[in-house]
N, C-alpha and C positions, 0 to 999 in steps of 0.2 A: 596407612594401609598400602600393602604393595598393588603393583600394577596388576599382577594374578589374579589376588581378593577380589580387585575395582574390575577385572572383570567380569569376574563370577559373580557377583552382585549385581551387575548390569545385566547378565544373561539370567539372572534368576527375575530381576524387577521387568522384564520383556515379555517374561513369560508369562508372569503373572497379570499383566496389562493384557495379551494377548486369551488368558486363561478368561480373565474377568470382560471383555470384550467380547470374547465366546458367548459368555454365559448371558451379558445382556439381552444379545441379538435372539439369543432363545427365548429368554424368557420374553422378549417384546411378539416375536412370532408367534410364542401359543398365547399371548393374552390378545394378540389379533382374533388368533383360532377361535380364543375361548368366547369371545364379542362376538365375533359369527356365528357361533355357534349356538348362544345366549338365544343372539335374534330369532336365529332359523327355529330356535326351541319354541318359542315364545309366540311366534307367529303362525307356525305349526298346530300349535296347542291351542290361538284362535280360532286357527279356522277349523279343525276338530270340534271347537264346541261351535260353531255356526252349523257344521254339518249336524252334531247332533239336534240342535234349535230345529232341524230340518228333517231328520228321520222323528222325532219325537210327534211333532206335527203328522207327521206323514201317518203315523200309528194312530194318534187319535181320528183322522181324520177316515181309517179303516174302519176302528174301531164302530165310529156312531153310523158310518155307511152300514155295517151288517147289523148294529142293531134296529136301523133303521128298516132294513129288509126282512127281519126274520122274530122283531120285536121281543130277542130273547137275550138276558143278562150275560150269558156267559161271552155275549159279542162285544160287550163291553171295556173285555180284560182291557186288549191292547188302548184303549183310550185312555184308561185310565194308569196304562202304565206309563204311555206316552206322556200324560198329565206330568207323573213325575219328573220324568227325565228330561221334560223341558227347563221345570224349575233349577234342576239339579246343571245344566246344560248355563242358564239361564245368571246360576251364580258364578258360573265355569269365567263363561264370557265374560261378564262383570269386573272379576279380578285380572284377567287381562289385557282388558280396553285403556284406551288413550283418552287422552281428550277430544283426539281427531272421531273415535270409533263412536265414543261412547252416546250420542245424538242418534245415529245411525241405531245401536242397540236399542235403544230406548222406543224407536219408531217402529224395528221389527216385533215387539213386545207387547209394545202395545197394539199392531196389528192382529199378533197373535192371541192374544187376550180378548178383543173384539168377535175374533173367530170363534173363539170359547164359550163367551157369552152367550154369541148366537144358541151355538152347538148344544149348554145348557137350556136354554130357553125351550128349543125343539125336544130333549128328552124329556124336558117336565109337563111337556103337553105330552109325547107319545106313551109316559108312564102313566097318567091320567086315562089318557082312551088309547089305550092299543089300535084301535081303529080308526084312529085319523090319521087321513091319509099324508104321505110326503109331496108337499106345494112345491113346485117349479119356484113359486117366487122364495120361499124360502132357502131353494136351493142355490135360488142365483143370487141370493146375498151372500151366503156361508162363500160361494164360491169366490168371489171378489174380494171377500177376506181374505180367505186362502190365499188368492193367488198376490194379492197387497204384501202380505207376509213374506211372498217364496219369490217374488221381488224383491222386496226387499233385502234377504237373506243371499237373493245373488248378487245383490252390489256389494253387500258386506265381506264377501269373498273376494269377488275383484280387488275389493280395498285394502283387504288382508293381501293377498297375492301381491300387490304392487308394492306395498308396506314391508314384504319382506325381500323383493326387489331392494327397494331404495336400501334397507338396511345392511342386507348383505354388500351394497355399493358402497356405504358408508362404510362398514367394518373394514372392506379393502383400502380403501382411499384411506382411512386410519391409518391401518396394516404399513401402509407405503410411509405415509408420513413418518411411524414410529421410526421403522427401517433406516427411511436418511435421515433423519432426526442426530437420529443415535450411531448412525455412520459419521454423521459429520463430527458430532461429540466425540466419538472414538478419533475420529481425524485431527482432530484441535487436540486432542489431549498424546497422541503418538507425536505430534509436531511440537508441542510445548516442552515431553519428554526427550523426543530424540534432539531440540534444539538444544536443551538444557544438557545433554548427554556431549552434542560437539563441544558446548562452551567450556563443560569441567574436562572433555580431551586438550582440547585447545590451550586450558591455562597447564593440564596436568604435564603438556610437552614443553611449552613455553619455561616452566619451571624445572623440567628436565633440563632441558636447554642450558640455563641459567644457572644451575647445578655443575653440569658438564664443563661448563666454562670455565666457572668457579674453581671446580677440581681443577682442571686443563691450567688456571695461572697460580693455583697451590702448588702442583707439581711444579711447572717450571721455576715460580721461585726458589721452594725447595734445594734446588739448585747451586743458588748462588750465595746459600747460607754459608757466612765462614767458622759457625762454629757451634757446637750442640747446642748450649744454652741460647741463642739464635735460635735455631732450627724447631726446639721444641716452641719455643715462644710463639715460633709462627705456626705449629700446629694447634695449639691453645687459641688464637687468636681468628685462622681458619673456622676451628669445628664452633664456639660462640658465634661468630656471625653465618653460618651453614647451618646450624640447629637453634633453632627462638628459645630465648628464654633459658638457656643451658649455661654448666657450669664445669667447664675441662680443667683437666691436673695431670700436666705432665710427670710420669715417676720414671725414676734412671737407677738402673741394676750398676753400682760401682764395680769398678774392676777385681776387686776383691772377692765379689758374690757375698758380700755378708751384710751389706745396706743396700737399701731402698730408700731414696731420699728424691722428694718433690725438687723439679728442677723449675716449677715455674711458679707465680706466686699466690700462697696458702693462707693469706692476711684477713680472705674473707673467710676462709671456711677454718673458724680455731678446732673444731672438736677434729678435723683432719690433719690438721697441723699438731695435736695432741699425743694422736695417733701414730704417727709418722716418726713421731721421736726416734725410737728405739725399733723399728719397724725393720726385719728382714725379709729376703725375698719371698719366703713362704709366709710371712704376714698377708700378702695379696693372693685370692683365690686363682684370678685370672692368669699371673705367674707362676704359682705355684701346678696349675695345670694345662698351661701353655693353652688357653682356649677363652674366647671370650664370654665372661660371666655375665649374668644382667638377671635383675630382680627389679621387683611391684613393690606396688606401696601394699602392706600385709601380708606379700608373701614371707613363708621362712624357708630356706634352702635348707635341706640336708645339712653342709659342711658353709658354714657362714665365713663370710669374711672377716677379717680382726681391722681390715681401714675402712670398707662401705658400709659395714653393717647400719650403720644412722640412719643413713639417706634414704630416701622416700623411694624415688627411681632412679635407678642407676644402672652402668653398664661399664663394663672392664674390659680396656681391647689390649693384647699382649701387643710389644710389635717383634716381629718375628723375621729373624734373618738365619738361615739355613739351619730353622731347625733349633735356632737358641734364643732366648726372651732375651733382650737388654734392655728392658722396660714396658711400659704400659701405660695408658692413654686414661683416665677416669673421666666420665662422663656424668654427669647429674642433672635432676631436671627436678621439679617441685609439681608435676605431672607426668603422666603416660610418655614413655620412651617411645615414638612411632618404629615401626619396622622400617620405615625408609630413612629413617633418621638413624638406627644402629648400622642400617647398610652403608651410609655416606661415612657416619665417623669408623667406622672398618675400613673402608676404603683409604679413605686417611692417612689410619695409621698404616696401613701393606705399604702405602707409596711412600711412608715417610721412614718408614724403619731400614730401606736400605742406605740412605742419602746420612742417616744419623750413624749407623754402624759406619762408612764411611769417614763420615766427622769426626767419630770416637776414635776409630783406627788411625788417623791422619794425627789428631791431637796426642796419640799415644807416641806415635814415630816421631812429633816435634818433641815431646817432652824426652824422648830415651837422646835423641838425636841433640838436645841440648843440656843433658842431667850427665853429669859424672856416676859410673855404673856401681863404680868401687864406692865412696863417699854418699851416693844421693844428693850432694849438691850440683849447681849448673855447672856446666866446665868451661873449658877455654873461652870458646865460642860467646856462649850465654855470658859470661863476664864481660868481655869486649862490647857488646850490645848494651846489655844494662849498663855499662860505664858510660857509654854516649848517651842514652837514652836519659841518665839520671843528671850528670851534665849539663844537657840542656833543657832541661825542666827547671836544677837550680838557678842558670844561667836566666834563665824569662822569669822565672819568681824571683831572682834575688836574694835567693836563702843560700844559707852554706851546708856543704855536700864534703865531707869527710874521707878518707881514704884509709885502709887499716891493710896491711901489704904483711900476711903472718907466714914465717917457715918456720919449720921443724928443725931444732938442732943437734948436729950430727947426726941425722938422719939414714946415713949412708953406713952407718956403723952401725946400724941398729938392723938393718938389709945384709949386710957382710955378718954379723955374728948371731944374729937370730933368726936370719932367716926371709925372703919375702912376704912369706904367709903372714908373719908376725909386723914386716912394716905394714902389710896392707890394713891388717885389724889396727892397726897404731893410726892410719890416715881416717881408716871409719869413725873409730872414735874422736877423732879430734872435730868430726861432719856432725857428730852428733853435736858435741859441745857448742859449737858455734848453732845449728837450729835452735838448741835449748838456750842457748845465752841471748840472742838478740832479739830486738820485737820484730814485730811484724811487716812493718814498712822497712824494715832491715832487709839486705842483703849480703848473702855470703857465698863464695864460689869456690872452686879447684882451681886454681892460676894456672898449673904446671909442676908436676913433680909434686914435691913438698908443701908448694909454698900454697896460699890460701889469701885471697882478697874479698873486703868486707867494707862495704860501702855503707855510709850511716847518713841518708838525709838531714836536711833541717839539724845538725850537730855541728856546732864550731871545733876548733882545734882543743878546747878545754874538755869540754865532753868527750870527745872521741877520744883522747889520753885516758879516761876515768872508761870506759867501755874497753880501751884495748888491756887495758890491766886486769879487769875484771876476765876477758878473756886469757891472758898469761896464767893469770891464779886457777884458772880452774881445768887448762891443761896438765898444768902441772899434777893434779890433781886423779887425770886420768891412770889405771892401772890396765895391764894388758896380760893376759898369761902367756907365759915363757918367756917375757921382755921382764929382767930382774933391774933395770936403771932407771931411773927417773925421766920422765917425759917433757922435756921444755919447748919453750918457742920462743924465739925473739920478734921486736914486731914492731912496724915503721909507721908513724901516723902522718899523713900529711892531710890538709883542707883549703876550701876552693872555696873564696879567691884569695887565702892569706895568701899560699903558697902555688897556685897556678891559676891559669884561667881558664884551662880546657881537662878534658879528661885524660887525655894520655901524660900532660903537664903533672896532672894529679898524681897517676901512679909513680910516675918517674920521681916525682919527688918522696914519694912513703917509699920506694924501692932505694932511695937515698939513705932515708932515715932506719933503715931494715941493717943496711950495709953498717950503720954505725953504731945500732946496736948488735949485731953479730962481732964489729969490733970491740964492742965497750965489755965484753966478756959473755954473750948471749946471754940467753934467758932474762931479757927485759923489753923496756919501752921506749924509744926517741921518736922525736918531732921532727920533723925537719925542720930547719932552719933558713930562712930567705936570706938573698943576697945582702939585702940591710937591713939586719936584725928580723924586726919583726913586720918588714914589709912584706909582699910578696917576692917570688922568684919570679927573675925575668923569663916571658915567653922563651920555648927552647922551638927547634927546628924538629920538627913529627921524626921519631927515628921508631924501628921495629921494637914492640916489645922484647924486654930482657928477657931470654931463656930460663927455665927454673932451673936453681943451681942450690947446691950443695953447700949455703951458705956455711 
């Protein structure tokens, strides 16, 4: 995930903490509220029904006073209404009460019940004899109930009153606790997140870091690669330990533009190596559209690749030098390509693609700078080199190293009557013959002028006679248009150590034997011959190579 995303995800899980942190602290305040509120209901709704315990009394209590004065039924209503709405009062309170209260009920109730008694007691005598009279003693029992009752009924209020005191005290002192409670929980849990938030900044720089560095000694070595197949090996070998688990394939645009060939090694991936066979540059999407490709495991692209298409995940990075591909970078994984992991091996290949066009350009000007332009063999130079170099290879292994010293004869007559156009196709052809005739640890060059030198490792003097005839036969062999004469070459073998011990010894002696087939009537083959017989030649003193001449 880029740095962007890992933002925006942080700032969205912030919010969300902060959203849901919101929400608790509400919801914990109104369930304070709602606990207060409860009480205050509840307590309320007690002492409501104490007060009615208390008007109800109050009515009956009116009630029997006027029947008692006027001894007539209709005085009665209110006592009897009162009757009800004690009991209705009565079950009010009941459902209400505590365990604290409900002692306290039970005493006012049964006061009041006592009072009732009485109360009936006295209308069943006054409905009896209308004319009996109302007794002080009777009235100062009734009263003492009453007043037991309306006692009673005011402690129950006080107790209600303080009961909803303590409660509403309780509900706050809740209220608080909830409040830090769940502050401090919101605090432990902001602290655990934004901890956990330093720790993955903290690794995700540290691995920046480590990344940066990495890049930082890619490029510099990059550097001091001395040569493409070098340079891509070290980017293959870079982006596998910069990407876990990855699987890079350097590809190189040959100078031709008509191959696409893997420069680095395909031995685990065959179905890419399958591919690759006959693969041109528009074979790869990412080349063929100068942009890097990348595909999922089930995705299908519009316009599919003809080399990635297998692979599960993958990415295709050109590399790109002003504006022209000279290959591209293959990336594969067996999971999810991360976006920081396309961005690194991008990175990559921009800083590797100028140091490689270099390389490529460099190895172009050594190869023009030591190939004969006319022929495509090596020239002067490149002879001279390879001669030493092959020399002292034979010289530490011990093996014998060959010399084959070929000019063209009358050459110069072929130049003077047909023309130079015509010797030059006369030299090309003969460039061919010698790549097509010898193998491949063979060497063959442009000496100079005419003449042509052909170094045959591991070949004794017997072999190298059977190789240089085979080469005479199949000059001769050669046709040329507008050259109507026959094409020969004479040609001098000499070998190391029959005939010298060094490589300039070498030539000078096939330049011997050149000289005596040129005398022996050209168009053939001689040996050199050592000072005694078939010893070697004595060491001679280093003189300038012979000029090429017109043997």
């Amino acid at each position: 995930m880029p740095t962007t995303d890992r933002t925006i995800s942080t700032i969205f899980r912030v919010r969300i903490l902060a959203g849901v942190g919101v929400c608790l602290m509400a919801l914990a305040i109104w369930g304070v509220a709602y606990v207060q509120y409860r009480a205050a209901e509840s307590a309320i709704a007690e002492d409501r029904a104490g007060q009615r315990m208390l008007i109800a009394m109050l009515d009956q209590q009116a009630g029997l006073r006027g029947f008692a004065l006027t001894r007539q039924e209709a005085f009665l209503d209110p006592y009897r209404r009162g009757a009800v709405d004690f009991e209705e009062a009565v079950a009010a309170a009941r459902r209400l009460a505590d365990a604290h209260t409900v002692p306290r009920l039970n005493e006012q109730v049964a006061a009041a019940r006592t009072w009732r008694a009485l109360a009936e007691d006295d209308l069943a005598r006054w409905r009896a004899d209308p004319d009996v009279p109302v007794t002080a003693v009777r009235e100062t029992i009734r009263k003492r109930a009453f007043d037991r009752f309306r006692e009673l009924n005011s402690e129950l209020q006080v107790d209600v009153t303080q009961r909803i005191d303590q409660r509403l005290r309780s509900a706050g002192y809740l209220g608080v606790a909830v409040v830090f409670g769940l502050s401090l929980l919101l605090a432990l849990i902001g602290y655990v997140f934004i901890e956990r938030e330093v720790k993955r900044v903290r690794r995700r720089r540290a691995r920046e870091a480590e990344q940066r560095r990495s890049q930082a000694e890619f490029a510099e070595t990059m550097q001091v690669m001395r040569n493409e197949l070098e340079a891509y090996d070290l980017v293959k070998r870079h982006l596998e330990r910069s990407i876990p688990d990855c699987r890079a394939t350097a590809l190189n645009r040959n100078n031709s533009d008509n191959r696409l060939n893997a420069v680095t090694a395909t031995s685990d991936n065959p179905e890419l190596s399958e591919r690759l066979r006959d693969a041109t540059p528009e074979s790869c999407i990412s080349v063929r559209l100068s942009r890097t490709f990348t595909r999922g495991q089930g995705e299908t692209p519009l316009l599919p690749c003809e080399l990635c298409s297998h692979a599960q995940h993958v990415a295709c990075i050109p590399a790109l030098v002003g504006g022209d591909v000279i290959g591209a970078v293959l990336v594969q994984r067996t999971h999810e390509l991360q976006a920081a992991d396309l961005e690194r091996a991008t990175a990559t290949v921009a800083q590797s693609a100028p140091v490689l066009a270099n390389l490529r350009n460099l190895a172009i000007a050594e190869t023009r700078a030591a190939t004969d332009a006319l022929t495509g063999l090596p020239n002067t130079r490149a002879c001279r080199d390879t001669l030493k170099r092959m020399a002292a290879h034979a010289g530490r292994a011990l093996s014998p190293l060959s010399a084959i010293l070929l000019d063209l004869d009358h050459f110069k007559q072929i130049n003077d009557r047909f023309g130079h156009g015509a010797g030059d196709d006369v030299l090309a052809a003969v460039g061919t013959v010698l790549q097509s005739t010898l193998r491949a640890s063979d060497f063959a060059g442009r000496y100079g002028g005419e003449e042509f030198l052909v170094l045959l490792p591991d070949t004794d003097h017997h072999a190298a006679m059977v190789v240089a005839e085979k080469i005479r036969q199949a000059i001769r062999q050669i046709r040329v248009e507008r050259v109507d004469r026959p094409i020969t070459a004479s040609l001098g073998v000499a070998s190391c150590p029959r005939d010298a011990r060094n490589g300039d010894g070498l030539v000078r002696q096939a330049d011997r034997a050149l000289y005596a087939a040129k005398a022996a009537g050209r168009d053939r083959v001689e040996l050199t011959m050592s000072a005694d017989g078939d010893q070697p030649a004595a060491a001679e003193a280093p003189t300038a190579d012979l000029p090429a001449g017109n043997h």
